[in-house]
N, C-alpha and C positions, 0 to 999 in steps of 0.2 A: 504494500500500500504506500504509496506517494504521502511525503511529508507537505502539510499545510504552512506555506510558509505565513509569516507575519509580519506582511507590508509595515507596519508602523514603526517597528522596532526596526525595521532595515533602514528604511526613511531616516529615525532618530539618528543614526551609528552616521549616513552617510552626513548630515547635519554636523557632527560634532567634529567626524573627521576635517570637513572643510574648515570650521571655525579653527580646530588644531592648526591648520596648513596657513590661516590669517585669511580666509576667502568669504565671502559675503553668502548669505543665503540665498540669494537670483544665482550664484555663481555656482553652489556646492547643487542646486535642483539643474541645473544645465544651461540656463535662461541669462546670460550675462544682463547687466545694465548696461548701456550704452558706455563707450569709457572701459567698462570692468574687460578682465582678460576672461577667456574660457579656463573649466577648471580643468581639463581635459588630462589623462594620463600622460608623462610625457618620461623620453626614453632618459640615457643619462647625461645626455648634451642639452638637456631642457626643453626639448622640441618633442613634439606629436610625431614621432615615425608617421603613419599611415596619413595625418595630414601633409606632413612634408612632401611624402611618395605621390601625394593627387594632387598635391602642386607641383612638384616636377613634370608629368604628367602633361598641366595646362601651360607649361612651359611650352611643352614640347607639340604644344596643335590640340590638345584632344578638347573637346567641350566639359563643360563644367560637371554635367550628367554622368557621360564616361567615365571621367577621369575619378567621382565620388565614386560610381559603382564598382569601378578598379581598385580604390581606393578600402572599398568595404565600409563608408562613411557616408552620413545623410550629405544631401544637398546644401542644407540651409548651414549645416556647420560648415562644410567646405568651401564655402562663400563666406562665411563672415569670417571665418579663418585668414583665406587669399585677400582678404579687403584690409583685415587688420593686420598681419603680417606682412605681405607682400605689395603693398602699396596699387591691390588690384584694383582695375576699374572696367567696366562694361565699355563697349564701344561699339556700336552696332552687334555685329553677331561674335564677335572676338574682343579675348583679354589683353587689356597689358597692364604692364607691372611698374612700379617705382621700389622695388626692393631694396630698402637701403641700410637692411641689417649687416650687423661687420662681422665681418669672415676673417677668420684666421685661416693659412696656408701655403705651404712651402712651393719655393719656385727656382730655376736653375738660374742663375746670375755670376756673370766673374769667374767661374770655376768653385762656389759655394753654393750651399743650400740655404738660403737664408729663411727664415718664418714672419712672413710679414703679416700683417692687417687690411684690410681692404673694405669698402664701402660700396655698400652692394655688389647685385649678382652679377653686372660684366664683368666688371675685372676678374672676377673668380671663375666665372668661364672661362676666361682668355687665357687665366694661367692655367686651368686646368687640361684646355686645349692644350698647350704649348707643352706640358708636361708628359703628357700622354705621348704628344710625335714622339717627343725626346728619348721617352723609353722606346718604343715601337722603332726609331732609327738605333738603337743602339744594340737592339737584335739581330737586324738586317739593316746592316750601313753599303748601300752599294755608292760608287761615284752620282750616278744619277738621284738617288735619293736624298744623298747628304745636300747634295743643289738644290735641291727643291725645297727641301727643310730651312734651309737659307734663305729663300725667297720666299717663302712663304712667311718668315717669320723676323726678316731684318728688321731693325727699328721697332720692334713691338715692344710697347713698355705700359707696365700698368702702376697707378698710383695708390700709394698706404693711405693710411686715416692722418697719418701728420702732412701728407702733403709731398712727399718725396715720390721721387718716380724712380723707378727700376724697370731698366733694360733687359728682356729676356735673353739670355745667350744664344748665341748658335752655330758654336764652336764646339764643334761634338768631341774632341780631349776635355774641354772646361767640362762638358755634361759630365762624360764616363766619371771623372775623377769625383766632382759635388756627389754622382749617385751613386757611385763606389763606397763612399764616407761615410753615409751614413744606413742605419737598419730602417727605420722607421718609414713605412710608406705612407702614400698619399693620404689618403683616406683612415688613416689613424692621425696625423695632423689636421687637418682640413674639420672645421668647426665656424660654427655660425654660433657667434657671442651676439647675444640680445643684451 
């Protein structure tokens, strides 16, 4: 036989818990105040994994619908999410973004790795891009490749939160040596500080 649970006493627990966390009552039932953040579960970089994922997602083309049902998340959160977060806005039938959360993330420069800061999500695509060829040339460095990884990528420089610009390299000894030096990859550096 199926146990009868008791709505109120769950209700109560989910109430306390939030006031514990310092969250508002509209916040700990689902329902932010305008202003209020959601109280939503989040991984251990502070962020909603599966909201992040269905905005990657709308990054990447999909519609708002999709990318929730992909997501495994209502509509209505994954829009106020993309709005308050990501600086989304509608625009006829497509999104764009003003994301101007700072990203922590390493990038090849000078023949170092250095760990910069960055404001909002181009720059952190652009080094992300540029990190990726870099490894990807440095499995398969043919003469034709390494040219292209050059041209593709001369002059490219993306700016920190103080204001300095850094030069991505593209000098594939400077790469090998920076990604030789150190263990730690991408994506164990690479963090979006709120």
């Amino acid at each position: 036989m199926a146990r009868k649970r008791d709505f109120k006493a769950e209700y109560r627990r989910r109430i306390e818990h939030a006031a514990a966390r310092g969250l508002s009552r509209s916040q700990a039932r689902g329902h932010p105040r305008t202003g209020e953040s959601l109280a939503a579960a989040r991984s251990a970089s502070g962020l909603d994994a599966k909201l992040e994922s269905a905005l990657l997602s709308m990054r990447r083309g999909k519609s708002l619908g999709a990318a929730a049902k992909e997501g495994h998340v209502s509509r209505e959160r994954l829009s106020s999410y993309v709005k308050s977060r990501a600086g989304a806005e509608r625009s006829g039938r497509s999104w764009t973004f003003n994301d101007r959360r700072v990203r922590r993330l390493p990038i090849f420069e000078d023949g170092d790795r250095p760990i910069i800061r960055v404001f909002g999500y181009e720059y952190a695509r652009i080094a992300g891009a540029h990190w990726n060829d870099a490894l990807r040339l440095l499995e398969d460095a043919t003469p034709e490749k390494v040219e292209a990884f050059q041209r593709k990528w001369r002059e490219t420089r993306v700016r920190d939160t103080s204001g300095a610009w850094h030069t991505l390299t593209t000098d594939l000894n400077e790469i090998a040596r920076a990604a030789h030096a150190y263990d730690e990859p991408f994506h164990q550096i690479y963090k979006i500080i709120e």
